[in-house]
Backbone as CSV, one residue per row, in Angstrom:
resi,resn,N_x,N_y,N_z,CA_x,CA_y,CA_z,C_x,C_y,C_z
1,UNK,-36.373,8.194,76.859,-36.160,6.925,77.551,-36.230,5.767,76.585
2,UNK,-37.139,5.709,75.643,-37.274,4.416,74.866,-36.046,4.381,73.984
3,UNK,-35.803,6.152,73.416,-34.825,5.647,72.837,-33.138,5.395,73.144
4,UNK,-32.721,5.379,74.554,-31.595,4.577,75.226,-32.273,3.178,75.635
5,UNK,-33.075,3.290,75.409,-33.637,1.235,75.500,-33.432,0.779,73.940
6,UNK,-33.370,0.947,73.370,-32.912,1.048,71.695,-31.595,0.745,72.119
7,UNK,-30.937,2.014,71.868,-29.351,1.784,71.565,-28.743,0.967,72.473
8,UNK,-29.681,0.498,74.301,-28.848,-0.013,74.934,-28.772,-1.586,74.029
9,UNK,-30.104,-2.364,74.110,-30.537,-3.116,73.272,-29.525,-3.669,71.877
10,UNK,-29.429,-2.545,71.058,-28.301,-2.360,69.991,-26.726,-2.975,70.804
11,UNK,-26.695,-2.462,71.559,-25.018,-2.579,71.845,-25.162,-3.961,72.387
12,UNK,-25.930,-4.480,72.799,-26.484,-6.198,74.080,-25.938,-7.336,72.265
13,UNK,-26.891,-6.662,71.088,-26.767,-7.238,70.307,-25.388,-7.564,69.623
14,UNK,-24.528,-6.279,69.616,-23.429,-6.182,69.097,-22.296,-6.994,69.945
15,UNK,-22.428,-6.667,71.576,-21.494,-7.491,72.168,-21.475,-9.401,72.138
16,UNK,-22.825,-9.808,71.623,-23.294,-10.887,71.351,-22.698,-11.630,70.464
17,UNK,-22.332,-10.749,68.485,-22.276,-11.192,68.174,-20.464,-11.124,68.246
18,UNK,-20.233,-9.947,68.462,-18.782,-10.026,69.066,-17.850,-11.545,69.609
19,UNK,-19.037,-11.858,70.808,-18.517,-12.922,71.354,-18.736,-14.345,70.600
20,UNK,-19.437,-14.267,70.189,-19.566,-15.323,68.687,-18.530,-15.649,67.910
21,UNK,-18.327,-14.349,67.332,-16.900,-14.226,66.502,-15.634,-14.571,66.577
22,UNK,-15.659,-14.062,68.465,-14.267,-14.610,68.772,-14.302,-16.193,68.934
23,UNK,-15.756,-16.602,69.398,-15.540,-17.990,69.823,-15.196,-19.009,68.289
24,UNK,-15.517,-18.747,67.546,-15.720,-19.006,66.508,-14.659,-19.034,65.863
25,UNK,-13.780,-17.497,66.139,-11.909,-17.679,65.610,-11.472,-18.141,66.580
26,UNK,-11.455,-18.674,67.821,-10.994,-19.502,68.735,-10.988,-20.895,68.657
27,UNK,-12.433,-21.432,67.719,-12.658,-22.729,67.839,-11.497,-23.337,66.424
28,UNK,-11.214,-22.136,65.276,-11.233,-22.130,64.101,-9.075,-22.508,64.289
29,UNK,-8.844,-21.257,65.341,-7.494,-21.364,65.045,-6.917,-22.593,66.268
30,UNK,-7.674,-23.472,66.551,-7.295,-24.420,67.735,-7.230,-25.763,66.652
31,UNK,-7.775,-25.558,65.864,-7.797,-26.778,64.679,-9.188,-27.482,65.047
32,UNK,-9.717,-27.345,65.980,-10.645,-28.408,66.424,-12.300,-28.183,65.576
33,UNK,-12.920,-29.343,65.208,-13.734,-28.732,64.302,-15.739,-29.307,65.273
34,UNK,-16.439,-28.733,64.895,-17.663,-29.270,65.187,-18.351,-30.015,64.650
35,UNK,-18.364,-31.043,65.381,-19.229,-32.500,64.819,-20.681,-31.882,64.552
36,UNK,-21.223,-32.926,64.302,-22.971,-32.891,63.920,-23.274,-33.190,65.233
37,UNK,-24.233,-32.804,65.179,-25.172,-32.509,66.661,-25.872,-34.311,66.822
38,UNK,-25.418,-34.745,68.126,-25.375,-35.792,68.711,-26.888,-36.726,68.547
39,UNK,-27.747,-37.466,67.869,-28.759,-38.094,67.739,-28.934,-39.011,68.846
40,UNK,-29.962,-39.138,69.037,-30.557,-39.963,70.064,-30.788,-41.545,69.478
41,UNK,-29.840,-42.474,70.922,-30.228,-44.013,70.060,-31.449,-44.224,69.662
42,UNK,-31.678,-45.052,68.287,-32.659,-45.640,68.201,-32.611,-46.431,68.849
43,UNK,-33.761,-46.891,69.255,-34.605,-47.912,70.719,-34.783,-49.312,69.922
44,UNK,-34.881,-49.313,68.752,-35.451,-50.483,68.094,-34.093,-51.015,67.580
45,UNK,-32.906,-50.419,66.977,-31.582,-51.004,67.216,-31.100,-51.398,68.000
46,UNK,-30.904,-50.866,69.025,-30.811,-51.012,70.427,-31.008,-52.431,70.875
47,UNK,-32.555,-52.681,70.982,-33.360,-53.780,71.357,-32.923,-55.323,70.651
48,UNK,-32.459,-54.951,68.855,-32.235,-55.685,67.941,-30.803,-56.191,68.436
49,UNK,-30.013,-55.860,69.105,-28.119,-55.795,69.625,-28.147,-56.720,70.609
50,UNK,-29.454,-56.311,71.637,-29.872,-57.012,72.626,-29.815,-58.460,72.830
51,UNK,-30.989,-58.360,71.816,-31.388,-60.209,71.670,-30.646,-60.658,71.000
52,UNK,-29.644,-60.171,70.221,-28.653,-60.573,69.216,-27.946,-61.250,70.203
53,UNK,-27.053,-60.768,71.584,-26.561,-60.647,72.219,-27.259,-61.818,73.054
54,UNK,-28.009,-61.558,73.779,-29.099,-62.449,74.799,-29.370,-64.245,74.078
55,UNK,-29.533,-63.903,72.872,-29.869,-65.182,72.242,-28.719,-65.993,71.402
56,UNK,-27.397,-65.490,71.237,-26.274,-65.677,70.538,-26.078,-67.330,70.916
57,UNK,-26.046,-67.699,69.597,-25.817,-69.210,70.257,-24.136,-70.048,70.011
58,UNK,-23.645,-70.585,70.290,-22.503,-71.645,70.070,-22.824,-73.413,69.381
59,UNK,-22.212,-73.613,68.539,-22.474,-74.811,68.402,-21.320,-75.542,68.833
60,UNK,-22.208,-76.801,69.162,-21.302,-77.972,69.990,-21.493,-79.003,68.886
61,UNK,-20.307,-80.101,69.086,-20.477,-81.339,68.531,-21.739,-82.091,68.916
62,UNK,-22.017,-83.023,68.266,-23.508,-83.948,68.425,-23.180,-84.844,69.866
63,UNK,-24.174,-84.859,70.812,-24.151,-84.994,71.816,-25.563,-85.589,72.614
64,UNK,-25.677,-86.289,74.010,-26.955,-85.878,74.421,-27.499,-85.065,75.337
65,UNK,-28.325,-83.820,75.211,-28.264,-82.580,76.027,-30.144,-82.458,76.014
66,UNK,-30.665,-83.495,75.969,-31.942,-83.897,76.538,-32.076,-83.567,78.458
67,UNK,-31.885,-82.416,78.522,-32.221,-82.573,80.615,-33.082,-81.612,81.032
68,UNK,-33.087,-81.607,82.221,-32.673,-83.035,82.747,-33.506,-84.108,82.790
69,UNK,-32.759,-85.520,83.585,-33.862,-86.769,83.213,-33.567,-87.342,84.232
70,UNK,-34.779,-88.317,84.382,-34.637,-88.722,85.543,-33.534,-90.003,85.949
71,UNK,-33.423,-90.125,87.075,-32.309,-91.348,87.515,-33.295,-92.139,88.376
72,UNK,-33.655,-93.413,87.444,-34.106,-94.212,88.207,-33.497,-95.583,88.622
73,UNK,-33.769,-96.306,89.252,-33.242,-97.263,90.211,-33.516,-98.453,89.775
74,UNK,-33.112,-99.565,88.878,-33.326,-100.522,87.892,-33.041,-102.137,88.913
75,UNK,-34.233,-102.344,88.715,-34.194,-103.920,89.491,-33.754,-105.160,88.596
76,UNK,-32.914,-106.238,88.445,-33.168,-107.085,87.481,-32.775,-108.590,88.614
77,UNK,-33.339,-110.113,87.885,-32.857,-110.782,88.474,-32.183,-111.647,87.505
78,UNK,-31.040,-112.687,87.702,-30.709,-113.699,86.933,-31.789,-114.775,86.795
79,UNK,-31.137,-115.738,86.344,-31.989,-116.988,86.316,-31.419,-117.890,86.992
80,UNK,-30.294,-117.920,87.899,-29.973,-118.359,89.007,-30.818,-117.807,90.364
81,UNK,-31.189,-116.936,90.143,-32.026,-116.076,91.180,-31.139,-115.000,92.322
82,UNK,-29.810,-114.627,91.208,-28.901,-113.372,91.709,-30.071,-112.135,91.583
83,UNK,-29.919,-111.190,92.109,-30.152,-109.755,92.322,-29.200,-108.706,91.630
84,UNK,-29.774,-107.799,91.304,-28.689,-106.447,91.081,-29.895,-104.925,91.055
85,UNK,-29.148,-104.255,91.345,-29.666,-103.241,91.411,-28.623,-101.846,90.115
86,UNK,-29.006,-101.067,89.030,-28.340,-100.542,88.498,-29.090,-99.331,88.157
87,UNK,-28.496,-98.311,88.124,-29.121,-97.361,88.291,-29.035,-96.366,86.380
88,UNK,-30.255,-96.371,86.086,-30.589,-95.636,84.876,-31.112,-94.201,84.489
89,UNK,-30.231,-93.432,83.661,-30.934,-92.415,83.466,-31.836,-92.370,81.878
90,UNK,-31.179,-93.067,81.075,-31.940,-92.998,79.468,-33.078,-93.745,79.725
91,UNK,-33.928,-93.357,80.454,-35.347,-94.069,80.583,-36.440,-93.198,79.952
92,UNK,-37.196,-93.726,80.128,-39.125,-92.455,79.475,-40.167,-93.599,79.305
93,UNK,-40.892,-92.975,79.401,-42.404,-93.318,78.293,-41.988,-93.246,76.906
94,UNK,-43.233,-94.653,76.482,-42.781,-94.257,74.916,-44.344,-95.033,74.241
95,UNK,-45.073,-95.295,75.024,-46.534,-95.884,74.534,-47.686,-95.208,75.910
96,UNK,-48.593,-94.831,75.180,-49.769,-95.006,76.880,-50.683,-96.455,76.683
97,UNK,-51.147,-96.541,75.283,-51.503,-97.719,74.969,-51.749,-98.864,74.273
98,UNK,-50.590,-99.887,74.410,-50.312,-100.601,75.667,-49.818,-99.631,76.779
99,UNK,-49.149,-99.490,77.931,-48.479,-98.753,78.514,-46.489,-99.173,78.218
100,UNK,-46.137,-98.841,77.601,-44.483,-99.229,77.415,-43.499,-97.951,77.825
101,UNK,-42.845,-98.954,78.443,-41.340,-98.047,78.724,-40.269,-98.116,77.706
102,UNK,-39.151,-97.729,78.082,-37.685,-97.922,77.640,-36.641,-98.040,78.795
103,UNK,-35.607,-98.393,78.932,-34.107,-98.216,79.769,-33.514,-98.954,78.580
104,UNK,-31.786,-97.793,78.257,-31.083,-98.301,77.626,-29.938,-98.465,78.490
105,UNK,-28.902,-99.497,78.022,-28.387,-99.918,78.761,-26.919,-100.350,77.870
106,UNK,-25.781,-99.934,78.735,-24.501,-100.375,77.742,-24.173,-102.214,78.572
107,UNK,-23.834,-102.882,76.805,-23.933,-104.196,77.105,-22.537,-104.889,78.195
108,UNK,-21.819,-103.989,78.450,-20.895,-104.531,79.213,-21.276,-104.289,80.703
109,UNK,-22.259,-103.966,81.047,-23.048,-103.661,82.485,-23.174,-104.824,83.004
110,UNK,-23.169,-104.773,84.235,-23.502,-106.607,85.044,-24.987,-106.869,84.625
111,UNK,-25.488,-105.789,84.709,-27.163,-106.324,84.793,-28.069,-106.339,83.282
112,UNK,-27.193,-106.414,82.307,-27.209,-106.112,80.974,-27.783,-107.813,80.621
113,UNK,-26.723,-108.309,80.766,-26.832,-110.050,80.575,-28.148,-110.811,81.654
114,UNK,-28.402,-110.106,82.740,-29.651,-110.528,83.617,-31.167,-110.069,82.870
115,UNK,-31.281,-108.722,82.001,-31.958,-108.312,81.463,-32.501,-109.416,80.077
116,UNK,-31.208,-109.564,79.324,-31.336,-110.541,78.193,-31.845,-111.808,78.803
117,UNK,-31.131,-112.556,79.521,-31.875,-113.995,80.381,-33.387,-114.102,80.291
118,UNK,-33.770,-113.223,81.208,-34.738,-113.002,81.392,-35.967,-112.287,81.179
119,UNK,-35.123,-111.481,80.434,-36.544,-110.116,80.024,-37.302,-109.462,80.614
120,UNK,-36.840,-108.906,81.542,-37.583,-108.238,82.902,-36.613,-107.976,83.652
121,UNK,-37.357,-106.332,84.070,-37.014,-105.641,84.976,-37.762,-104.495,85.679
122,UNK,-37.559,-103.945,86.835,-38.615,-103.388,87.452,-37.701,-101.821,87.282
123,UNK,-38.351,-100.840,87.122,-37.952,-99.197,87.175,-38.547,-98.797,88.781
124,UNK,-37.599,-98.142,89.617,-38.177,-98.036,90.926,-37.779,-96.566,90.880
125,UNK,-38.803,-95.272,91.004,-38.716,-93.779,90.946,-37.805,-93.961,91.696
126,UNK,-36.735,-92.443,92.160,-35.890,-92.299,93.224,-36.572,-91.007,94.034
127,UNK,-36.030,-90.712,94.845,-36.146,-89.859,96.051,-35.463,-89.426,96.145
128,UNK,-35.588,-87.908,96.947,-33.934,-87.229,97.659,-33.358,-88.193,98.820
129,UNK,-34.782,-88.858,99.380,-33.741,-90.340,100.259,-33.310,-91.019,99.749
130,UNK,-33.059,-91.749,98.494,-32.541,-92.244,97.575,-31.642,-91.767,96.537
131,UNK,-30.802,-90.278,96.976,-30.699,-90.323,95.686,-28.705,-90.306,96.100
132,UNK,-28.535,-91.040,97.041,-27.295,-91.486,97.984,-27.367,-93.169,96.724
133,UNK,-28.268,-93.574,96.949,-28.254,-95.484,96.352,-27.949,-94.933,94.862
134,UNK,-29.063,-94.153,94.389,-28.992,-93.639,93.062,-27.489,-93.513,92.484
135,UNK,-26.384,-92.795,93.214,-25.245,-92.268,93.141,-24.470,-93.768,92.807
136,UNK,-24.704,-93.893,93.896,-23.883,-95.565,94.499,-24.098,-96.799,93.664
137,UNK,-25.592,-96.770,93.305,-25.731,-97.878,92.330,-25.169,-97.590,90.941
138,UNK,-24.930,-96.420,90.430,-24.616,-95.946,89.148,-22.954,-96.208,89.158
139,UNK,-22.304,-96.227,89.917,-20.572,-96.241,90.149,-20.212,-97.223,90.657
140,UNK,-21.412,-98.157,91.471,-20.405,-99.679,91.639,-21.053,-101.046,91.016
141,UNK,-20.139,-102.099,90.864,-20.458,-103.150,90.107,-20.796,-104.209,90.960
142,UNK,-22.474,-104.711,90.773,-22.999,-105.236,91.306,-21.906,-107.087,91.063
143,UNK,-21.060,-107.276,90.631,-20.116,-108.392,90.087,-19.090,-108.385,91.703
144,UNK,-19.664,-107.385,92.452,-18.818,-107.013,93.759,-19.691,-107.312,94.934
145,UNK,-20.462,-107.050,94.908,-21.409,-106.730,95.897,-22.924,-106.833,96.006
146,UNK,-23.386,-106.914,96.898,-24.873,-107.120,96.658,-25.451,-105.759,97.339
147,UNK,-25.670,-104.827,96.528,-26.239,-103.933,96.627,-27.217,-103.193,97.478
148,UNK,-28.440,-104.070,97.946,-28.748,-104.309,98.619,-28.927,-104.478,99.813
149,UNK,-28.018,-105.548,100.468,-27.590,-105.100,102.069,-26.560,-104.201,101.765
150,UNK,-25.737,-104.100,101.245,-24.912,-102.866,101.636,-25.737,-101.873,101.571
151,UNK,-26.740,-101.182,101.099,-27.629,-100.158,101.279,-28.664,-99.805,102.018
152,UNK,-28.481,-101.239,102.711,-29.452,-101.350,103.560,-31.002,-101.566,102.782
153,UNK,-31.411,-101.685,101.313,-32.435,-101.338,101.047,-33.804,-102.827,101.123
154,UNK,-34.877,-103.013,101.034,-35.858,-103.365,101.442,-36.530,-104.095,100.131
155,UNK,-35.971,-105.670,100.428,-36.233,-106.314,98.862,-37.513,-106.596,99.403
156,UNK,-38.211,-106.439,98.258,-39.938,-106.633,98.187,-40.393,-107.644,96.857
157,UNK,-41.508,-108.568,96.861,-41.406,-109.480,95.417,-42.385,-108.638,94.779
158,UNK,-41.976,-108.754,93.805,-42.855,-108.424,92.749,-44.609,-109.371,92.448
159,UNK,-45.213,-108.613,91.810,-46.648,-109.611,91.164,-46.581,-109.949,89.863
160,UNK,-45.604,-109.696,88.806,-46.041,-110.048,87.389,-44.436,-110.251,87.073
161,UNK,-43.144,-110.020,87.988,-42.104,-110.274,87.647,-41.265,-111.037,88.358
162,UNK,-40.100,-111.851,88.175,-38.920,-112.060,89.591,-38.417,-111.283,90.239
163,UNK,-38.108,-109.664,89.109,-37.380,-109.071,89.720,-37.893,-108.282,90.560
164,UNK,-36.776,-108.226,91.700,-37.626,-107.657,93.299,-37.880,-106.067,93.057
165,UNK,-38.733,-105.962,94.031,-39.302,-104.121,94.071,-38.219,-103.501,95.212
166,UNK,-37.865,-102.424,95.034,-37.235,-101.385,96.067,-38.526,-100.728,97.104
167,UNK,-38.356,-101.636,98.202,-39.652,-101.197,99.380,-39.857,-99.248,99.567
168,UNK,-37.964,-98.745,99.338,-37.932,-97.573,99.749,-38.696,-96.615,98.783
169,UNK,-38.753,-97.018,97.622,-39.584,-95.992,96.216,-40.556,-95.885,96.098
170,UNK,-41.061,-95.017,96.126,-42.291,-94.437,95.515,-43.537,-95.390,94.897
171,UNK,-42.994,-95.462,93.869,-43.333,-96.003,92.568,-42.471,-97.609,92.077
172,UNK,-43.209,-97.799,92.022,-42.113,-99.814,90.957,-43.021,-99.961,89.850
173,UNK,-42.272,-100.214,88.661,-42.400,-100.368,87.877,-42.751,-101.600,87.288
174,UNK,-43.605,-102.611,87.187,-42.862,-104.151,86.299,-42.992,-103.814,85.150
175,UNK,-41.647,-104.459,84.664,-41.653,-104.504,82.841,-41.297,-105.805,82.902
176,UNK,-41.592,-106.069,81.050,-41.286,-107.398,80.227,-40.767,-106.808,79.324
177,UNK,-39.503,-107.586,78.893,-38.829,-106.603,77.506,-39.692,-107.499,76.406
178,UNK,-40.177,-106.597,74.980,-40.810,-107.048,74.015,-39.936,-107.089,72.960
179,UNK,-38.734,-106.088,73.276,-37.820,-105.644,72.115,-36.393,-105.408,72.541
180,UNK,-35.253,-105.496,71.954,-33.961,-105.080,72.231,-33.503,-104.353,71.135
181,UNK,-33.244,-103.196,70.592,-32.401,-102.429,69.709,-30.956,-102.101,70.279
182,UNK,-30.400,-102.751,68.931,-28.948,-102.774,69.680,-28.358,-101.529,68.762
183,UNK,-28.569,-100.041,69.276,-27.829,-98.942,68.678,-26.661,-98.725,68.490
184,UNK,-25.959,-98.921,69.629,-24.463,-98.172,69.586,-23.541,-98.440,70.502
185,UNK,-23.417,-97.587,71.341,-22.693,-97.628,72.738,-23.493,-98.388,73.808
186,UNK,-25.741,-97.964,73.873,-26.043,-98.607,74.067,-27.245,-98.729,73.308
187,UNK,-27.710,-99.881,74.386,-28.772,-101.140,73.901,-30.335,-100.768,74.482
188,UNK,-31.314,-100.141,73.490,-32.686,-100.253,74.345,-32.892,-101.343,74.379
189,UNK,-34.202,-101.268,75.439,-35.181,-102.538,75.827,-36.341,-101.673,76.013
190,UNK,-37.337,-102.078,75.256,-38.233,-101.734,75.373,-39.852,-102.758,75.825
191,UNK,-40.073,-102.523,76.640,-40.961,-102.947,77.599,-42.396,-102.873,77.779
192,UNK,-42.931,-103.830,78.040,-44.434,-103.505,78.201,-44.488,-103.228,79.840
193,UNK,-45.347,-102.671,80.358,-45.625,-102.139,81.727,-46.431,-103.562,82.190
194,UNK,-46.456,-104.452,83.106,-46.946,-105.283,83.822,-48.115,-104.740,84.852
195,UNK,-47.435,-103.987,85.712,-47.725,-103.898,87.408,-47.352,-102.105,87.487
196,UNK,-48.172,-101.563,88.111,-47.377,-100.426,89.144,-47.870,-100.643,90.627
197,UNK,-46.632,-100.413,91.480,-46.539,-100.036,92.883,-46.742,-99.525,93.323
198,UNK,-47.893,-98.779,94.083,-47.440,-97.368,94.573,-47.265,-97.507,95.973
199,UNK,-46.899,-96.766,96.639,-46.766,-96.453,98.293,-48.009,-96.112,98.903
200,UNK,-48.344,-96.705,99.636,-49.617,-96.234,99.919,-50.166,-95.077,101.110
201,UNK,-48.073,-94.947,101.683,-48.011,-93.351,102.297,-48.206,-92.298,101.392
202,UNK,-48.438,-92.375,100.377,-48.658,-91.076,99.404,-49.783,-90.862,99.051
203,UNK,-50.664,-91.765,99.648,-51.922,-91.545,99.058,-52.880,-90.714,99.967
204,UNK,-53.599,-90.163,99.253,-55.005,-88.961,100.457,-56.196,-89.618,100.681
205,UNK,-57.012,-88.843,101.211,-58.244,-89.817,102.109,-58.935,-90.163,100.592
206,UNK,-59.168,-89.666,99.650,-59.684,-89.856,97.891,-58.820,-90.778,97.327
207,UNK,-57.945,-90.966,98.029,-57.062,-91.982,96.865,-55.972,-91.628,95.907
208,UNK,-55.930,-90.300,95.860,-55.225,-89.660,94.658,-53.678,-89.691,95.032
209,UNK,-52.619,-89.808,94.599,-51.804,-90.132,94.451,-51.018,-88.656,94.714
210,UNK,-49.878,-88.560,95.504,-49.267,-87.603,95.534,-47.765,-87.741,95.462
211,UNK,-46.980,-87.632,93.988,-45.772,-88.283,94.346,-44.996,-86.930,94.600
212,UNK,-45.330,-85.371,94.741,-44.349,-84.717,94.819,-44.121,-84.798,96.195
213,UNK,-44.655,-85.251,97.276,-44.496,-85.307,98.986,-43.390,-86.139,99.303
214,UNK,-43.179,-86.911,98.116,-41.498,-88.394,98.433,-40.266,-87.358,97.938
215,UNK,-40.642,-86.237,97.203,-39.445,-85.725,96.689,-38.678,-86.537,95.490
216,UNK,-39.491,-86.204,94.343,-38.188,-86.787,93.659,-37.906,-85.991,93.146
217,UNK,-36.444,-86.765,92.604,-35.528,-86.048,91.937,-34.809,-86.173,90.189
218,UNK,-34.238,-85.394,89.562,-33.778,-85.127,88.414,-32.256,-85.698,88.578
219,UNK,-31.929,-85.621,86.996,-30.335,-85.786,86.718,-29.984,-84.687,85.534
220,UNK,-29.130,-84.111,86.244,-28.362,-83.104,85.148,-26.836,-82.473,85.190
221,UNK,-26.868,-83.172,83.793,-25.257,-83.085,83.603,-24.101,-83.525,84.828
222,UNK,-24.503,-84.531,85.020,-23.183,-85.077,86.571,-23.958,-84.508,87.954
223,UNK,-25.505,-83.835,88.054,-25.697,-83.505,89.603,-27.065,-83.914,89.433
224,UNK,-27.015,-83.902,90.955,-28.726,-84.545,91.153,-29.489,-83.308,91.428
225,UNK,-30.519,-83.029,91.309,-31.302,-81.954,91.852,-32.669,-82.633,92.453
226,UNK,-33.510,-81.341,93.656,-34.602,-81.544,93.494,-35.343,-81.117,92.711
227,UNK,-37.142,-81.105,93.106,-37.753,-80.848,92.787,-38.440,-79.626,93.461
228,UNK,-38.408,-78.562,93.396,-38.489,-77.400,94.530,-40.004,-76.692,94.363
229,UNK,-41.318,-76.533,93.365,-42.233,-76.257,93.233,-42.852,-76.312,91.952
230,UNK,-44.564,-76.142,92.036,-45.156,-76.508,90.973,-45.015,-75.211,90.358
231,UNK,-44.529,-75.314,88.593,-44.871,-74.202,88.173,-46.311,-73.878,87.050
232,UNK,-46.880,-75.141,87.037,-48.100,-75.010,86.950,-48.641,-76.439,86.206
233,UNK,-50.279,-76.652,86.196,-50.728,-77.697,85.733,-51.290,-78.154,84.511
234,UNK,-51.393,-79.227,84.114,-51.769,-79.846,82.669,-52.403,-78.766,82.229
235,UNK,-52.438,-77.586,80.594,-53.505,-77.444,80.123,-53.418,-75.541,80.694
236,UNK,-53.038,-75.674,81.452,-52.949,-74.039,82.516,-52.870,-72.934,81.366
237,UNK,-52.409,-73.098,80.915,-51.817,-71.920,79.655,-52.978,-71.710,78.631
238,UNK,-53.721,-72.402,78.886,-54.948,-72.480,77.767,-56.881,-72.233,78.549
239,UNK,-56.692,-72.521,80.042,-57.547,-72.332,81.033,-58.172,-71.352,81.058
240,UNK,-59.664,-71.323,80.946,-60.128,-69.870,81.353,-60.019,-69.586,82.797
241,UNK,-59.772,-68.037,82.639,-59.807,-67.534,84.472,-61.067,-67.222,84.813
């Protein structure tokens, strides 16, 4: 018995390599040849293609791509005691102390020459209820219209300036211009802070100030947006838990 488990064994081997052989003059007379045995991607190339890919950048001509920023609502008066309302986005902080602003402004604007007169103007935050005037004040020329009643909006006087407060905002600003840099296309003014306004619907039984409850809003690239949630506070990233 063991030894037909042998020879069967023997012949299992022989038909084996048989079929080898032929596959082998089969693969040989087809022309087709065998590659190298297929490697597994590296993961770390891979990854490197990725971010190559993910992070690939384009360059643009010189431009301003600072966003978004805000669009605020610019009060000024003449020295006749005209009104205008013009609406700014190149605004910021630029001191805490003293407290100073900025709004730049191109000099062919109606409210450009009310600014120089006088040197003062009030920054009034905007709102998503405001951000209809925001639109409106930015595209029409106060040399037309008085802004104002057509918007229906809510002239309020100021305490440290002429120029009137926007009742509907948040926030008012008074400035005094200290400075004019005349750059380019346009013209800063840079400002000392007078006065702030606040609403005193925004405030809590402590006093603390809540301006995300008015909704304001951003400017970017030609659209307005809101403000849709906190993604976190002063310092957070550094906080012990």
């Amino acid at each position: 018995m063991s030894g037909n488990r042998r020879n069967k064994g023997n012949q299992q081997k022989v038909s084996r390599s048989l079929v080898k052989q032929g596959e082998a003059a089969a693969v040989k007379g087809s022309g087709i040849r065998k590659g190298p045995k297929q490697r597994k991607p590296n993961q770390k190339n891979l990854n490197q293609k990725y971010q190559e890919v993910k992070y690939s950048k384009q360059e643009w001509k010189p431009g301003n791509m600072v966003y978004p920023v805000p669009a605020v609502l610019v009060t000024v008066r003449d020295r006749a005691g005209n009104d205008n309302i013009i609406t700014v986005a190149w605004t910021g902080t630029i001191c805490t102390n003293p407290p100073m602003v900025y709004i730049s402004v191109r000099p062919e604007r109606h409210s450009y020459h009310m600014i120089k007169e006088t040197g003062e103007f009030v920054i009034n935050l905007t709102t998503e209820q405001l951000v209809f005037a925001a639109d409106y004040c930015g595209v029409k020329s106060g040399r037309e219209i008085d802004k104002f009643q057509e918007l229906h909006l809510t002239r309020k006087a100021a305490s440290k300036v002429l120029a009137p407060l926007i009742g509907e905002s948040p926030v008012n600003i008074e400035c005094k211009v200290t400075e004019c840099l005349e750059l380019g296309s346009h013209h800063m003014f840079l400002a000392e802070v007078k006065a702030v306004q606040i609403s005193e619907s925004y405030l809590d039984a402590k006093g603390a100030f809540h301006l995300e409850k008015a909704k304001p809003i951003v400017y970017s690239h030609g659209e307005y947006f809101g403000l849709s949630q906190v993604l976190g506070t002063f310092g957070y990233s550094i906080r012990k838990k």
